[in-house]
N, C-alpha and C positions, 0 to 999 in steps of 0.2 A: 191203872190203865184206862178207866172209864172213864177219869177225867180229863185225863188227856187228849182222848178220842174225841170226848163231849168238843173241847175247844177246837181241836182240827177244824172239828166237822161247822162251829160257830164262824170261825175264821175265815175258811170256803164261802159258807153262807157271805158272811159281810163282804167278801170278796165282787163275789156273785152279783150282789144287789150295787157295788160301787160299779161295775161292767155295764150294768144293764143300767146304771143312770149318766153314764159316757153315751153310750150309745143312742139313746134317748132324746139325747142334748143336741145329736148330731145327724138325726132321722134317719138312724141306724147306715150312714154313709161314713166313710172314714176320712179324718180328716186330710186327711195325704193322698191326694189325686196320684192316680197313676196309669200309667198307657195312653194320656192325652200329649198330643204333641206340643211343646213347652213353643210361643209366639216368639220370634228374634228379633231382638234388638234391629230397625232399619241401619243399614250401613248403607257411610256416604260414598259417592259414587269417583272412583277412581280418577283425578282430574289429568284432563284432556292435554298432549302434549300443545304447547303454543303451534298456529298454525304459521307456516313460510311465509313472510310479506312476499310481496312477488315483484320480481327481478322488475326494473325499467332500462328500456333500452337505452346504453349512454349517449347522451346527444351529441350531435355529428359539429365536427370543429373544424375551424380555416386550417387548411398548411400553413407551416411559419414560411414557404414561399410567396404566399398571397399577394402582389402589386397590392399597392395603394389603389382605393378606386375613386379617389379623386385628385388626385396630386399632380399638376400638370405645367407644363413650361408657355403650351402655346392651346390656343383655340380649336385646332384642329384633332388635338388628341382627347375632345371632349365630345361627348353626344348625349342628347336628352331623349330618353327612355320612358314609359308607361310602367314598366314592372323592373324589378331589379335582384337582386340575392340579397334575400334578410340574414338574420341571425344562422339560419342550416344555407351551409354553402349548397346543397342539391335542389335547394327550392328557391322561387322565387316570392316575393309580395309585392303588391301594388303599391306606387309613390307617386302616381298620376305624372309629377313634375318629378322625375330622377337623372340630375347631372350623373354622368359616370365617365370614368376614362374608357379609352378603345381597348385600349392591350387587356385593362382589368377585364371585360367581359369576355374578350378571346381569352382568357386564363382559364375564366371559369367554363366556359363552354368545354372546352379541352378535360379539365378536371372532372365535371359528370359526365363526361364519355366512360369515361372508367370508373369513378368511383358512386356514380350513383344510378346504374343501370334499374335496379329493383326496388328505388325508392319512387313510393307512394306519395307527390305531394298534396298539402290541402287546397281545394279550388279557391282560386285569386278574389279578392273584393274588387267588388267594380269600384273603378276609376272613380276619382271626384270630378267637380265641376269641372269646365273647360277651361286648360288656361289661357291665358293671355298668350298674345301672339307672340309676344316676345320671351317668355317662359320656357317655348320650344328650340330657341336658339342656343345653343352651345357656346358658353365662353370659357376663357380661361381667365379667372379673375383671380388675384394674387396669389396664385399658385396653387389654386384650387380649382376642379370645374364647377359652373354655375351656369346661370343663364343668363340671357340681356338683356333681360327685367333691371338686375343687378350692378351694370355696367353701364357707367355713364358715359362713355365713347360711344355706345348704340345708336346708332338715326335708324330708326324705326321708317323712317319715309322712303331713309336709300334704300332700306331690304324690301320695302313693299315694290318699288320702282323697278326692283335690280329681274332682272329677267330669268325666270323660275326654271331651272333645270329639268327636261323634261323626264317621266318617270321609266326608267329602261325594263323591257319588257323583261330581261330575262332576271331582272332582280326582282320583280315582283311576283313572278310564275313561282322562282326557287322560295320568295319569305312567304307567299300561300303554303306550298307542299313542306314547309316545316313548320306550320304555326304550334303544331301538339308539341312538339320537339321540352325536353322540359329545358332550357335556356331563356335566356332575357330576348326579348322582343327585337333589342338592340344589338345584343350580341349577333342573333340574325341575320339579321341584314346588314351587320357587318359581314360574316361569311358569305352572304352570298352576293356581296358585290367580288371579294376576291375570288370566286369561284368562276362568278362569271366570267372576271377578264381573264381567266386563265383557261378557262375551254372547263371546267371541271364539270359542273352545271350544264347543261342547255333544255331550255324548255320543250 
């Protein structure tokens, strides 16, 4: 029994001194952290639904009743214009020299009464150079309107000669009190000459 005890008690011992030379190694801390809060892996950041491209307004298109606005038989159903309908029938742009038929601009004047009450257009470019005297003349050249720039029938001398129609007061009162109006300059004053012979207008 003594020897047996003897060994326990050696066994203990070398136990003992293997414990104390662990801990030693390890400045009596253990190797196995615990109660510190463990660092997380960053996680990547949940991506972002794609944003809405944003709606554009459709752009405004002619009626497929639209007259021609220059297709003509005779001289008379043509006038030369400073602004005209571009591309948005609700607006105009500047053409300095623009042939156009009559009915076409009574069309369009007619069509933005209704359809283009709340449209915004962009302000007009001024005019270019002046043109030629004959530029301003309305013809009706092969079946197009133009000017009598164009037109070699023109005598520039008879129209200087020919005695100048005077300006009638009440067409000029009525194309002043409409100039904002968003219409052609031409279409204008086409209304108000029918306005005036018909009593509609009076200055």
């Amino acid at each position: 029994m003594r020897s047996s005890a003897t060994a326990t008690i050696h066994c203990s011992a070398t136990c003992v001194a293997l414990l104390c030379a662990v801990l030693s190694c390890t400045d009596g801390k253990s190797s196995v952290r615990t109660g510190e809060p463990r660092a997380e892996s960053p996680t990547k950041a949940d991506p972002q639904p794609p944003k809405p491209k944003p709606t554009s307004t459709p752009a405004r298109t002619w009626p497929a009743d639209t007259p021609s606005a220059t297709r003509c038989t005779t001289s008379d159903e043509c006038i030369v214009v400073l602004t005209a309908p571009g591309d948005d029938p609700c607006c105009d742009v500047t053409v300095t020299i623009g042939p156009r038929k009559r009915d076409y601009l009574e069309f369009v004047e007619t069509y933005r009464r209704t359809q283009c009450l709340k449209v915004e257009c962009p302000p007009l470019a001024l005019p270019g150079a002046q043109p030629a005297p004959c530029a301003q003349v309305a013809r009706c050249i092969d079946g197009k309107c133009g000017h009598a720039c164009n037109d070699p029938t023109y005598d520039a001398d008879a129209d200087a000669d020919a005695t100048p129609t005077p300006a009638d007061p009440c067409v000029t009162a009525c194309v002043d009190s409409r100039r904002m109006q968003a219409i052609s300059a031409g279409a204008i004053e086409q209304k108000c000459r029918a306005d005036c012979a018909s009593g509609t207008f009076t200055p």
